[in-house]
C-alpha positions as CSV (number, residue, x, y, z in Angstrom):
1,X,64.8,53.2,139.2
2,X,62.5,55.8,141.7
3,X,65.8,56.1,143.4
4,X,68.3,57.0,140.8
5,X,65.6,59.2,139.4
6,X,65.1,61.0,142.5
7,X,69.4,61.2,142.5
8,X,69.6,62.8,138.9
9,X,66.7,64.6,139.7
10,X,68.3,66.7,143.3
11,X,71.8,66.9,140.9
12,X,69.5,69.1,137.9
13,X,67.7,70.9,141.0
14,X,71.6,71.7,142.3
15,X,72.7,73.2,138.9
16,X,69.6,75.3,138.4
17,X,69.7,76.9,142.3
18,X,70.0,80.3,141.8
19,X,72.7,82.0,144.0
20,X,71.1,84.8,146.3
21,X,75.1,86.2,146.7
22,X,76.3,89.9,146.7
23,X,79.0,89.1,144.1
24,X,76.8,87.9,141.2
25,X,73.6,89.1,139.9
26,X,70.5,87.6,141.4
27,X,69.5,86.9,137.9
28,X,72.1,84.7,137.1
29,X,72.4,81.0,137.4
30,X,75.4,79.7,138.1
31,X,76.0,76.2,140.2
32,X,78.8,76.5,142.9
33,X,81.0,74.2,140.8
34,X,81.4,76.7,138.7
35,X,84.7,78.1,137.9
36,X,82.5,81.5,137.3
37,X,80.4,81.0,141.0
38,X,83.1,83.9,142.3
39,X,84.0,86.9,140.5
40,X,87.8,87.6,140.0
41,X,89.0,91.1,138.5
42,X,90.3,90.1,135.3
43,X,93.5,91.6,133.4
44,X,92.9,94.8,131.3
45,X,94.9,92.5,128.5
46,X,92.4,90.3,128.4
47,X,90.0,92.7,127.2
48,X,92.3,94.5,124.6
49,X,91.0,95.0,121.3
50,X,92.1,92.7,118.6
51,X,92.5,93.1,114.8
52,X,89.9,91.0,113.2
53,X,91.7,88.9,110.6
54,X,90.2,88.9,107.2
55,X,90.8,86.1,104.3
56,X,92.9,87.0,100.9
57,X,95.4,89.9,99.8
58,X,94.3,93.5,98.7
59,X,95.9,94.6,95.5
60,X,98.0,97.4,95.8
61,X,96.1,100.7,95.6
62,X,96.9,103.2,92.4
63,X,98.3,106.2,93.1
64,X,95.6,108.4,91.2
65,X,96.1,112.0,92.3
66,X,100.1,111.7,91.0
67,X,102.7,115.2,91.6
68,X,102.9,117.4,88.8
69,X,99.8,115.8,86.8
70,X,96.6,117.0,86.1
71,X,94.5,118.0,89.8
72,X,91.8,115.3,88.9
73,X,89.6,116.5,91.8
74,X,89.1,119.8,90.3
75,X,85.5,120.9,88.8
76,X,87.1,121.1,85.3
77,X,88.5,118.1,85.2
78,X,85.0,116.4,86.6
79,X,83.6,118.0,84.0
80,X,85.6,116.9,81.5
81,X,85.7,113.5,82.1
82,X,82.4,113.1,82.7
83,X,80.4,115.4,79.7
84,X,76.7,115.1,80.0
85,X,75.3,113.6,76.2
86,X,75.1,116.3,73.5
87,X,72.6,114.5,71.4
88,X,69.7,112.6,72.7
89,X,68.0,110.6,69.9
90,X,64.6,109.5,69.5
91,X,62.6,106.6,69.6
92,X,59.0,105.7,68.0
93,X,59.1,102.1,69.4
94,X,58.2,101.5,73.2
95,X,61.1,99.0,73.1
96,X,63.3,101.0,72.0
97,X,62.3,103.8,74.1
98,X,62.6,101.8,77.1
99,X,66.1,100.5,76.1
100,X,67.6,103.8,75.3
101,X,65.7,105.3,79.2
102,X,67.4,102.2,80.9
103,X,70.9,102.9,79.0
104,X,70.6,106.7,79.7
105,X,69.9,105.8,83.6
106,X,72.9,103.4,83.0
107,X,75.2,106.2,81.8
108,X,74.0,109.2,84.3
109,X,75.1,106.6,87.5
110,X,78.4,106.3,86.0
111,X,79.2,109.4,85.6
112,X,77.6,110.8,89.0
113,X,79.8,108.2,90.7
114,X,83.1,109.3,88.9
115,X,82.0,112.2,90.3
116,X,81.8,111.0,93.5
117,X,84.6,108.8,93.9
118,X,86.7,111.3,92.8
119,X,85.8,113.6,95.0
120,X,85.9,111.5,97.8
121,X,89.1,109.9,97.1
122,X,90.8,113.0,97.3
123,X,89.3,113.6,100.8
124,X,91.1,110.5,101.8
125,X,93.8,111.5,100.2
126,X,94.2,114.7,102.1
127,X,93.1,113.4,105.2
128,X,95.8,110.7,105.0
129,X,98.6,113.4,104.1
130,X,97.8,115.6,107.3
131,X,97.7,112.4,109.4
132,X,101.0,111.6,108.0
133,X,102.7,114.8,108.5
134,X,101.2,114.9,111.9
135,X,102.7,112.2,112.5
136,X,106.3,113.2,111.1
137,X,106.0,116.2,112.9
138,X,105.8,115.0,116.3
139,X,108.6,112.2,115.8
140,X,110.7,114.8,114.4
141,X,110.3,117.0,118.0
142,X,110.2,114.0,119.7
143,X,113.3,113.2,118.2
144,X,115.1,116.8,118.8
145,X,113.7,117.0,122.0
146,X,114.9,113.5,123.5
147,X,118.2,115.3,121.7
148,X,118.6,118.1,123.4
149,X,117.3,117.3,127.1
150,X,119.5,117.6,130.0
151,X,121.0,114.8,131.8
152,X,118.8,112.8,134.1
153,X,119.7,113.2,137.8
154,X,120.1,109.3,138.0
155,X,122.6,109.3,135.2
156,X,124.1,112.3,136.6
157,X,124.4,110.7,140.2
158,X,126.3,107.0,139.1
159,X,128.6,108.7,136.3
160,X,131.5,109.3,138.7
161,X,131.4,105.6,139.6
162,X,131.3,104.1,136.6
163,X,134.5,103.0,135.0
164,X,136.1,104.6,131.7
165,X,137.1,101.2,129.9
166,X,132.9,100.9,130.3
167,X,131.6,104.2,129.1
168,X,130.9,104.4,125.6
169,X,133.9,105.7,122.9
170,X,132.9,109.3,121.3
171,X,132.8,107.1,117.8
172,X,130.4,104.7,119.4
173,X,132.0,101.4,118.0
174,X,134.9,99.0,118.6
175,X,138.3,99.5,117.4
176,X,139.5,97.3,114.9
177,X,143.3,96.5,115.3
178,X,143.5,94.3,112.0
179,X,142.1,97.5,109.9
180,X,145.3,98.0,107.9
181,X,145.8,94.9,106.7
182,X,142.0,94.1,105.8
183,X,142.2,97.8,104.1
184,X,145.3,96.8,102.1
185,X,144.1,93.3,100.8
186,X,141.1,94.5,100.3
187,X,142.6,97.0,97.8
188,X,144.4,94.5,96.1
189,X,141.5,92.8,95.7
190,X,139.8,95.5,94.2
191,X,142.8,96.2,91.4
192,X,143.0,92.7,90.7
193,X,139.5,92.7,89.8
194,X,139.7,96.4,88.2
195,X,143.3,94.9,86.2
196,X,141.0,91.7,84.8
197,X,138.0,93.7,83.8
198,X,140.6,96.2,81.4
199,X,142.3,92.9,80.3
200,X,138.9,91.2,79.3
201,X,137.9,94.5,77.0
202,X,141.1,95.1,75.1
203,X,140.8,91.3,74.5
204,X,137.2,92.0,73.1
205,X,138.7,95.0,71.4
206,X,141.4,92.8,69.7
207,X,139.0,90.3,68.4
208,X,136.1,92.9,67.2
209,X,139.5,94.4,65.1
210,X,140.3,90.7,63.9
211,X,136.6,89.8,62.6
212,X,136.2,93.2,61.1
213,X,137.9,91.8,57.6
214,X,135.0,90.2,57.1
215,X,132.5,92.6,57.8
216,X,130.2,94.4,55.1
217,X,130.6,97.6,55.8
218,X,130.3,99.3,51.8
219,X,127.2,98.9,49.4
220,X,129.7,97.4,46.8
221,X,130.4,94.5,48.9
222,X,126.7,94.2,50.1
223,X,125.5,94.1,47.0
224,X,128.1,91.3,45.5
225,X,126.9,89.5,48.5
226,X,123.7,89.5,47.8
227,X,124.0,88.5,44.0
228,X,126.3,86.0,45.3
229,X,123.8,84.3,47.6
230,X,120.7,84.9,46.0
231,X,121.8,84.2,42.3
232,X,119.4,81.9,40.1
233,X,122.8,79.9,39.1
234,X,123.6,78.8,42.6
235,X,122.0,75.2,42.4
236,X,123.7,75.0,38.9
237,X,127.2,76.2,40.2
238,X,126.5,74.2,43.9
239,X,124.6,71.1,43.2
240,X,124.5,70.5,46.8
241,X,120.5,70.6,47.8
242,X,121.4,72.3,51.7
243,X,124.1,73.7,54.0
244,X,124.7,70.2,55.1
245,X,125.7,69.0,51.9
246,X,127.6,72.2,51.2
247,X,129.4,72.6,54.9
248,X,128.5,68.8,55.9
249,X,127.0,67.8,59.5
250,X,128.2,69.6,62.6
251,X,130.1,67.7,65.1
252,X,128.3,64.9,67.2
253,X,129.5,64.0,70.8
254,X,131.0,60.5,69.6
255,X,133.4,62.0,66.9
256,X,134.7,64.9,69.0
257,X,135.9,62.2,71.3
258,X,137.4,60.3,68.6
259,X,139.1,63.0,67.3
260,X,140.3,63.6,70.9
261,X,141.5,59.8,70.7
262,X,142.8,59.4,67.4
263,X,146.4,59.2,68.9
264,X,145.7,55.7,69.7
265,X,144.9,54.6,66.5
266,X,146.8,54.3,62.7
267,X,144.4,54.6,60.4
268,X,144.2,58.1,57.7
269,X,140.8,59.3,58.8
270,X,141.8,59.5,62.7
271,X,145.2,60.7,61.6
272,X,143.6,63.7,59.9
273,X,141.3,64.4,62.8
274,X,144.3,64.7,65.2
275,X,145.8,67.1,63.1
276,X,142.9,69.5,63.0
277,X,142.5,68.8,66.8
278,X,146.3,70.3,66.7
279,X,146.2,72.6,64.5
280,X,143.4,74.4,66.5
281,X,145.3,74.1,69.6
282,X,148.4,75.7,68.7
283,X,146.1,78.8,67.2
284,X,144.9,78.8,70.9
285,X,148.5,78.8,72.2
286,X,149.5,81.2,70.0
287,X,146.7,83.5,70.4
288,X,147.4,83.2,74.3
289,X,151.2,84.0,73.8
290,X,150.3,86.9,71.5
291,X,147.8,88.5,73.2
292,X,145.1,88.5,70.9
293,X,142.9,86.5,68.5
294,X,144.8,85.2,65.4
């Protein structure tokens, strides 16, 4: 035991030597297994400054000092906004006399910091719009004078030796030799689409011009259809109690697929589905043929 506490003992007294060396502070202690015992110039990077992150999204600031509205940083327009009280009532109770001090100290720091942030918004504001141009301004001349500068003696000096087919083209891009054809299919295209587009309104057209008969479109026939439907003989003239029993229950999955079947079978009721079914496919054939809705 006196021996292995004597060992740890001389390892702790090896980590707590302080070096006496000219590239470290006499101050510090550092053990010689140290990755930090010799000092090594370090990369500027390394000490670059970064952009603390910070948790969550800010909402998108409002524009509040908008073009061609009202200068809200003006003196009248503080004023305005923020009018001092024209009648200050008064109070016999203490209570109440507190309440209406604490509400009136309440009111003056709301409108001393419209005031303020007001004010100082449109000092940002400003600020940021002469940053901004400053900004534009200088990209701009950078811009015209990166334009305009002569030819660097470098480039100047390999020119001769570089090959035409590598220099670029005074249009800057690569010729394309299928550009007639793409043009021309691509025009058809277009007329195809432009050809469909007139087809599809005069059809709409047509069929506006075929439901127009039953259209109300004079008071005499608005007000026949209105005693019509809202007579007090309609349940005595139509017994029926609701549309369904009037115009019966619309279609259902199972007997549009037996109507679309009926062909195989021989009894009345099928027969007379099939015959709708035909009826209202000729109408379709015929409205196709003729152009318009029949």
């Amino acid at each position: 035991m006196s021996c292995s506490r004597h060992v740890v003992g001389s390892f702790q007294r090896s980590h707590t030597l302080i070096r006496h060396a000219s590239t470290a502070s006499a101050t510090v202690k550092i053990p010689p297994e140290s990755p930090k015992f010799i000092d090594i110039p370090r990369a500027p990077q390394e000490y670059a400054y970064k952009k603390p992150h910070y948790k969550g999204v800010l909402p998108t600031p409002r524009q509040i000092f908008r073009p061609g509205k009202t200068d809200k940083w003006t003196s009248e327009y503080i004023a305005a906004v923020t009018p001092e009280p024209s009648i200050v009532k008064t109070h016999t109770s203490p209570k109440d006399k507190a309440l209406a001090e604490w509400r009136s100290r309440q009111a003056a720091n709301r409108r001393q910091n419209l005031r303020d942030g007001l004010r100082q918004l449109h000092q940002r504001k400003v600020r940021s719009d002469r940053r901004m141009t400053a900004r534009s301004e200088y990209k701009q001349a950078e811009h015209e004078r990166r334009i305009h500068e002569p030819e660097r003696e470098d480039e100047r000096l390999t020119n001769p030796s570089i090959i035409q087919a590598l220099k670029h083209k005074s249009s800057n891009r690569l010729q394309d030799p299928d550009r007639e054809a793409r043009v021309a299919k691509m025009k058809a295209r277009f007329e195809a689409k432009e050809a469909a587009k007139v087809e599809e309104r005069r059809n709409a057209l047509h069929s506006l011009y075929m439901n127009a008969r039953d259209f109300i479109v004079t008071e005499d026939a608005l007000n026949a259809k209105v005693d019509e439907v809202f007579d007090h003989e309609w349940f005595r003239n139509y017994p029926d109690h609701s549309i369904w029993d009037k115009e019966g229950f619309p279609d259902t999955v199972q007997s549009m697929l037996s109507e679309s079947t009926s062909s195989k079978r021989g009894n009345a009721q099928s027969t007379s589905g099939y015959i709708e079914l035909t009826k209202r496919r000729v109408q379709r054939i015929a409205e196709e043929l003729t152009g318009g809705k029949m």
